[in-house]
Structure formats: C-alpha cells, structure tokens
N, C-alpha and C positions, 0 to 999 in steps of 0.2 A: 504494500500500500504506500503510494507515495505521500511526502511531506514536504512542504517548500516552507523559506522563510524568504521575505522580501521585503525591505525597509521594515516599517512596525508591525506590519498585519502577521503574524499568527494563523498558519492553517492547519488547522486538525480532526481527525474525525470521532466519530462517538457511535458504540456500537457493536455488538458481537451475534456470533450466530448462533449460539445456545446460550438456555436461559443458566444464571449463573444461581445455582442451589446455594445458600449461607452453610458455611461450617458446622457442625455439630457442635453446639455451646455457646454458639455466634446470637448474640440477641438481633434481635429483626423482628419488624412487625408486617405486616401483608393487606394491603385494602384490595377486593376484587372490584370494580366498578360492571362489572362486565361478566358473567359466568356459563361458560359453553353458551352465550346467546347465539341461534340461531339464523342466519342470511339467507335471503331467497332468492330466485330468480330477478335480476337488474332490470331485467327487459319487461317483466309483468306487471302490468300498470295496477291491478290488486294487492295492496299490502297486507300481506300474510301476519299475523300476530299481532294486529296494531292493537288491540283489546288487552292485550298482557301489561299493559303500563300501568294497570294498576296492581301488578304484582310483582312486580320488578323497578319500577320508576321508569323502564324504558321506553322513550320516545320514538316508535319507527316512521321515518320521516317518507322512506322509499323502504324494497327492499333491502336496498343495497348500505342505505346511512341509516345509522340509530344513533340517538343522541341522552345523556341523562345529567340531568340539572344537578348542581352541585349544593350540598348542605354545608352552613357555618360549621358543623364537627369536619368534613372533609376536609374544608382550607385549614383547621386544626391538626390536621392528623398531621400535616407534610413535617419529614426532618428536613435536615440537609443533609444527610446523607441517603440520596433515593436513588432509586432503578425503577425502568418500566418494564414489562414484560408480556409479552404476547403470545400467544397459543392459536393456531389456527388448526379444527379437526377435516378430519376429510367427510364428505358428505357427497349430494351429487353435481361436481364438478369438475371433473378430472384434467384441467387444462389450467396454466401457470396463469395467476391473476395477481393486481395491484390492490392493496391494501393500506389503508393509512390509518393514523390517530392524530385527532384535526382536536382546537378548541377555541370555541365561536364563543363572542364575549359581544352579549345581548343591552340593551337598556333595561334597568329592573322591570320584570313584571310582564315581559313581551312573549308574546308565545314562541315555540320553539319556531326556529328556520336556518338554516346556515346563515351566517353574518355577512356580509355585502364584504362591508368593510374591515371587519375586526375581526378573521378567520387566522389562524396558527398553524402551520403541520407539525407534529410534536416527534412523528414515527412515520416509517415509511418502507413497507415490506413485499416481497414477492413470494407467491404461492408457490409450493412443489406441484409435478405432475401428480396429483394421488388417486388410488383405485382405491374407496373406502372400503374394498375386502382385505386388505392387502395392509402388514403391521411394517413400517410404526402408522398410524390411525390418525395423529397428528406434528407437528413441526413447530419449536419455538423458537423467540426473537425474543434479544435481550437488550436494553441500550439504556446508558446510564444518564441518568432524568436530576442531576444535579442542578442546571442550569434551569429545568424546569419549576422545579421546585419553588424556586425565586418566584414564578409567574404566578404559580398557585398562594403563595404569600401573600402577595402585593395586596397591601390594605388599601387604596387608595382605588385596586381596578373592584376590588371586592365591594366598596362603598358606592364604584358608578354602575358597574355589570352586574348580570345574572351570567355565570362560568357551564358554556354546556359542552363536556366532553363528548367527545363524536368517535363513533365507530363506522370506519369506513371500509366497503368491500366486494367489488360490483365480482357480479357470478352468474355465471348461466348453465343450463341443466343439458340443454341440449343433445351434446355428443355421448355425456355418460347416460342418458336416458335410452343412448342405440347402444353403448360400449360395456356398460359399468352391469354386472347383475345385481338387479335390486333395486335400480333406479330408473325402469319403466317410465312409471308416470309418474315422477317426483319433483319437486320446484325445489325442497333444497338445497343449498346447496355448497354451504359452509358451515359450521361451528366457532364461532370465536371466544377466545377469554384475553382481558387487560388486566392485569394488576400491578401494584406500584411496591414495592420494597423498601422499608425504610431499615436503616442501619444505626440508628439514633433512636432519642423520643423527638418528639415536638419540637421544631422551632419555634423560636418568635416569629412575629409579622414583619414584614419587608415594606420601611418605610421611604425609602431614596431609591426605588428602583424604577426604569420608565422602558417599557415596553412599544416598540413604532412598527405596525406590521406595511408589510414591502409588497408582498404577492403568494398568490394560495393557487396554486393548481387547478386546471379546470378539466373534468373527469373526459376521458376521451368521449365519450357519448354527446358532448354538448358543443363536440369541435376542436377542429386543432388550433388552440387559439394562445397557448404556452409557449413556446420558444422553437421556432424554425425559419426557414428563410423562403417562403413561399404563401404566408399568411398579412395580408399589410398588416393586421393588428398583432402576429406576434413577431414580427422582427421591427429594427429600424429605416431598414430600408430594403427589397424585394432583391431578394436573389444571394443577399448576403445573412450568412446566421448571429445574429450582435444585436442584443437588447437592452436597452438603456431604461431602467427605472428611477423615478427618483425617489429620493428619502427626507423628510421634513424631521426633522430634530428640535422640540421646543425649548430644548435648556441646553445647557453645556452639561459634557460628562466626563466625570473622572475616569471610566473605563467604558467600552464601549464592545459588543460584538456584534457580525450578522451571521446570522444561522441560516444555512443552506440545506433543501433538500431538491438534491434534483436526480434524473434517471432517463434515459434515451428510447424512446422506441419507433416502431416501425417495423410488423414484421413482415411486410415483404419480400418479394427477393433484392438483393441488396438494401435491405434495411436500415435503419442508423443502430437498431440493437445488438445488431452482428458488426458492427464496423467502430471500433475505440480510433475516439476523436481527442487530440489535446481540446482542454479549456482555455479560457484566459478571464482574469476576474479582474474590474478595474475597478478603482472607489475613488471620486472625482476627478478620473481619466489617468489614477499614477494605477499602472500594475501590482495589483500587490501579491498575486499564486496564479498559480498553472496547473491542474490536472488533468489526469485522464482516466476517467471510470474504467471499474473492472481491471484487468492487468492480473486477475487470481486465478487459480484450479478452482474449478466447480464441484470436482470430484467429491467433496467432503460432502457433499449437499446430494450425491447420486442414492445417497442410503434411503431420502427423505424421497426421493420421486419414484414414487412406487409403481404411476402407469408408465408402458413405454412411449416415448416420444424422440426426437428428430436431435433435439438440442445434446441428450446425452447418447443417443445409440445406445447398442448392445455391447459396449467395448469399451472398457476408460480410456482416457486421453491422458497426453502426459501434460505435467504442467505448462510446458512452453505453448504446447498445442492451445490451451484454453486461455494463456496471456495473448496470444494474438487477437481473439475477435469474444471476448466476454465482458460484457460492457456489467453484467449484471446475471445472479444465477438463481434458475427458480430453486427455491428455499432458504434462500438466505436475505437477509434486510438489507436496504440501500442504506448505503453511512452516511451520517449526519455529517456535513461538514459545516466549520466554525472559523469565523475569520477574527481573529483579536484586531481589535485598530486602536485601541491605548483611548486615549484624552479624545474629547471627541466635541467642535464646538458645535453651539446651537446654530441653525440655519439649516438653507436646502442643501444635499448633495447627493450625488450619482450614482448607481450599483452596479453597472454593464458586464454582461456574460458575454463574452464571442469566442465561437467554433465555428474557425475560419474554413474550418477543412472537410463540412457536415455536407453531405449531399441530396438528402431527401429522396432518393429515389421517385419516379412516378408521383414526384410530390404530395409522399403520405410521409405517414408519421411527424413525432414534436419531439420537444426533451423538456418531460413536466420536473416543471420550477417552483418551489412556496421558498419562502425568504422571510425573515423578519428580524428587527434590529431590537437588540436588549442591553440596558447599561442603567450604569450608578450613579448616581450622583456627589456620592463623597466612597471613598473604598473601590475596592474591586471586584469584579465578578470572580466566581468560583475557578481556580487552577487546576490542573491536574487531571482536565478532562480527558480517561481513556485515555488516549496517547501524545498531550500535551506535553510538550518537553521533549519529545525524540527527536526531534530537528537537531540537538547537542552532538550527538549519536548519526548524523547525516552526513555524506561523501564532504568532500571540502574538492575546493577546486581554485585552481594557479591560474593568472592571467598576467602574462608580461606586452600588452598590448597590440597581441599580432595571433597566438596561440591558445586559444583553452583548453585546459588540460585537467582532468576528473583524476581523481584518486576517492580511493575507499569501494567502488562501486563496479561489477562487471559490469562490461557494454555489449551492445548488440547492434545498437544503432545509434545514431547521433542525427539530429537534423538542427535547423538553423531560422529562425523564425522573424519578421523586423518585430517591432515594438508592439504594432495595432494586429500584431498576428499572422500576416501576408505569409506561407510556405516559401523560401527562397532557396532551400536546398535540405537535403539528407539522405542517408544511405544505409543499410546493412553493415554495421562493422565492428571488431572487437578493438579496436583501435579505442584508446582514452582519450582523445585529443584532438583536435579541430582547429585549423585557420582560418580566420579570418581575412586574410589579406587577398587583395582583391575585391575586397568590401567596401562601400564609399565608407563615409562620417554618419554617424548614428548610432542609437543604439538598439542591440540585438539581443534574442533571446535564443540560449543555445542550450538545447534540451538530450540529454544523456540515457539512454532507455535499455534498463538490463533483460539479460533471459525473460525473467518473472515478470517482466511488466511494469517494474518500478521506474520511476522517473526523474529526475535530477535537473532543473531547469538554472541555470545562469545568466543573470543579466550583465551587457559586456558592453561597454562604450568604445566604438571606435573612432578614435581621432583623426 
C-alpha cells in the first residue's frame, strides 16, 4: 500500500480486512446499531420490512438504504478509542456489490431522508462473490473509527442535528434466483451487521471540533454523475478526468484533515476497474499525494468468494499478476484515505482529484468520490491512525539536479509525470534511477513502482 509525504499534507489510510477480535482480558464495550438487518432487492420499488421500525428503530428508506436515529445515550456511549465493524451475510445475491456506512445530519425533528447537504461516508466496502450454500456464510470489515468518534461527540452538531446512521447496500436477486438453490423466488438479498468497539469508557463531549462536508457519492442507479471525464457535471472540463471542489472553512484551524473515500468502476471491457490509474490530489492547486488504488493480491479474499466468477478463476494468481490490474477486490473494504494539512485558515479553498490517465471506455463507468473536511480548533486531531507514521519507514530518494535516484524500494517501473499530471514518459525497469535531462525548467513528478504495486512519487525541480 503506498504512502506519500509532500510539503505538510499527510497521506494515510485506515482500515483492514478482518474484523479485529479484543484480547482475552482486553476491556471493550460493543454497540450493535444494526443486527443481521436484512436488504432486499435495489431494483423493487416495494419496501420489504418497512413495518419492522417499530421493532428495531429501523428506518427502511429503499430496499437498499436503512437509516436509525440516534439517542443522547448513543453520542454517550463513544470513547476515543473506537472501531467500526461490518459483517455482510450471504443471502440471495451472488454477485460483488458496493456497500457503505453514510451519516446524514438532519435539522431537529425532520423526518428521515438522506441529507442534500450534510451527508458523511464513514465506511466503504465490497461484497465477495457468495453462494449462500457455501461456508464461510459471511465476510467482515474492520476500520478504525477514531476520527469518527470526534463526529459523534461534537456537542454543538448534537445541539443543531438529529444524527441518522445509514446502512447502505444496493443488491439484486436476479442471477442467484436462476444460479443459487434456494433462491427461486426470493428478493433477499443480503444480511448486514455494524457495530462500533470501544477500547475505553466514555468520552467527554467535543467542544472545538468543526466538521465541512465536500461530497457524498451518488449511487450508480441515479447516474454517473461522481468523477469521470465524459459527464459535464462530473468533470471540469469534457474529455479530461480532474474535478475541482470547493471547501468553505468558517474559522481558522489549528489542525485540519480531509477524508477521502473513493473507488473506480466500470465493468466493461476495458473498464477503469480493471485498469490502476495514478491519482493526483491538489488543495489550493499545491500537490500534496499521489496514489494508485489497489496494487495488492486479492488472493486472501479468494476464501471469502464462495461462487465462481471471472475476477478470481479457478486458479490463484501470483501477486504481481493481481498488482497489475486490481484496483479493488470483492471482499475486502476500500481504504479510507486521510490527508493531514496542519493549521488550516478560514476562507474558500480547493480539493481537485485528477486521473490524467483514466479512459472511460465506451464512456461508462465513474470513480465514486464522498470527501469531507474535519479539524480543531485549539489541539489536534487524533494520531496514529492505522498506518500514520510509516512514511518515517519510506524509500528516500537523491537528487543532484539532472538524476533521481530511489533507494530502499525494488522497481519495476519508473514513469515521469509534469506537475498538472500530463504522462510524459515511463517504462518497464528495474533500474533505481531516472534522468531528467532533456527536460525543459519545471517541475516534475517522478513516480517509482515496485513488483507489488507500491508506489514512491518524487517531486523534482528542474532548473
């Protein structure tokens, strides 16, 4: 998994793909908001169990979203030291689907509905292939909810909002109703559970904390309207993939983050899901990371896809095999990624994603994007997130201004990027090292790419 550091910002991600059991002796407490709730058919405009809310408090909005209001002991319960964790059962489904945990922050008193405005993705996971005859029965996601926590505190959003956690999970019956035995005539077609883990008791309230959401995904069924270069409304300009948000900041902040979740599809042939694209993350036009989804073996995740499908065959692959083209692997969660920006002043400023290199095929597919900026106002946000800090522990790399040169890191490949992203050159090579010369004046981004799929980007000024 790659890590960048660039001027201040801080990139890292948060997340594993099993849930993480406490020690034996380990104190920890457990809120279920959510238990084996049921999901049904996306596509049937009948909502199945909407009657059960008064047995459960759940709100079934669609099949596919469920939502449940949160009580003053709730925003009680949180420590700071929390987890989330997710359980999805097999039911009748049998085909890899997108999953999230969303929360919408209402004006007191409003009936339920997803928030226009004040929508969150908190989680962000992908289904296995499952045959619910077929063990294991279900698949869990683990991602650590420290930073969240802070959200669920916040006295102030507490005193304007009603807090509705959302269970999201679009599915459809179809194929296993011809494939799966058992699932004839059945609209089922998932199982879900959420619960949060606490490693502490109780925190206090969270009084200096300011929460600015950016952007919330919008589920494929209502358009590709997320991030691609073929949509006027989801790129900046037609033909090229770079979307420029902006972010209103009411106060100044002593620490400041934006949390990313995003994930590529398209499953076409020639898809963007099959094809790992660099990123490029800009915040008020300075670069501050570069990645490139996926880059892992999927294999660990082959246990969890119990029907057969296209993605894994009947054969493991070796690692390199699935760093080349796995953007993403069904049963395992997409990683939250975290951009630290330090001091942060009040006023407007810019978010912009561009994947220069994204092609759309047949002009389908997006790469769904939610976003939102969280900071302090005196203090700092939480440290230590998951894999905060390994950037210390990352290649280092020599530049005597004509040559760059990597250490710490195999290569495979090296390419050469200008600043706004433009591809200007790369190759195949185990070589550490790369010239420049021949290069006008400017500055360039020269990205180092191992076996595995990890990635090493350098910013290099040519004079």
């Amino acid at each position: 998994m790659k890590k960048l550091l660039l001027a201040s910002a801080m990139f890292s991600t948060i997340g594993g793909a099993w849930a993480i059991t406490p020690d034996a002796g380990e104190h920890y407490r457990v809120w279920r908001p959510f238990n084996e709730t049921v999901f049904y058919d996306g596509y049937n405009s009948e909502v199945f169990d909407k009657d059960k809310v008064g047995e459960d408090d759940i709100v079934r909005h669609t099949n596919y979203l469920y939502a449940k209001k949160l009580k003053p002991e709730d925003f009680a319960w949180f420590g700071e030291e929390t987890d989330l964790n997710v359980s999805i059962g097999a039911l009748c489904d049998n085909y890899d689907r997108i999953g999230n945990i969303s929360l919408s922050l209402l004006p007191k008193g409003s009936e339920y509905a997803p928030s226009e405005d004040m929508r969150f993705e908190l989680a962000r996971f992908i289904t296995p292939f499952m045959n619910m005859n077929a063990q294991p029965y279900e698949v869990p996601y683990h991602f650590d909810a420290r930073l969240l926590s802070m959200i669920f505190r916040d006295k102030s959003l507490q005193e304007k909002y009603d807090f509705w956690l959302e269970f999201e999970i679009f599915g459809i019956p179809y194929a296993a109703n011809v494939q799966i035995t058992g699932c004839g005539d059945r609209n089922d077609v998932f199982k879900g559970t959420l619960e949060f883990v606490a490693h502490d008791e109780p925190a206090s309230a969270v009084t200096d904390h300011l929460l600015v959401p950016i952007y919330h995904k919008i589920p494929e069924i209502h358009g590709d309207k997320n991030l691609n270069n073929h949509n006027p409304d989801a790129c900046d300009k037609i033909g090229e993939t770079s979307r420029t948000w902006k972010v209103t900041v009411p106060e100044d902040l002593a620490d400041a983050s934006i949390t990313l979740q995003l994930s590529n599809h398209g499953a076409n042939a020639g898809g963007e899901e099959y094809n790992r694209r660099e990123h490029f993350v800009y915040f008020d036009g300075e670069l501050i990371a570069t990645f490139t989804p996926g880059g892992k073996s999927c294999e660990p995740y082959r246990f969890y896809n119990t029907q057969g499908n296209g993605i894994y065959g009947s054969y493991p692959k070796s690692d390199r095999a699935w760093a080349r083209n796995s953007n993403w692997c069904p049963g395992d969660l997409v990683p939250i990624r975290v951009f630290n920006l330090g001091k942060l002043a009040k006023g407007e400023h810019t978010f912009n994603i561009s994947v220069p290199d994204a092609v759309f095929a047949d002009s389908q597919g997006d790469i769904r994007v939610s976003m939102y900026l969280q900071g302090v106002r005196t203090g700092l946000l939480p440290s230590g997130i998951d894999e905060v800090g390994a950037e210390a522990q990352a290649p280092s790399v020599s530049y005597n201004g004509s040559v760059v040169t990597l250490t710490g890191m195999q290569v495979s490949e090296i390419s050469i990027h200008s600043y706004d992203g433009t591809m200007l050159w790369g190759r195949n090579t185990e070589e550490n090292s790369v010239s420049l010369v021949g290069f006008e004046s400017g500055i360039y981004l020269v990205t180092f790419t191992s076996p595995e799929g990890e990635t090493f980007t350098y910013k290099a000024v040519r004079n």
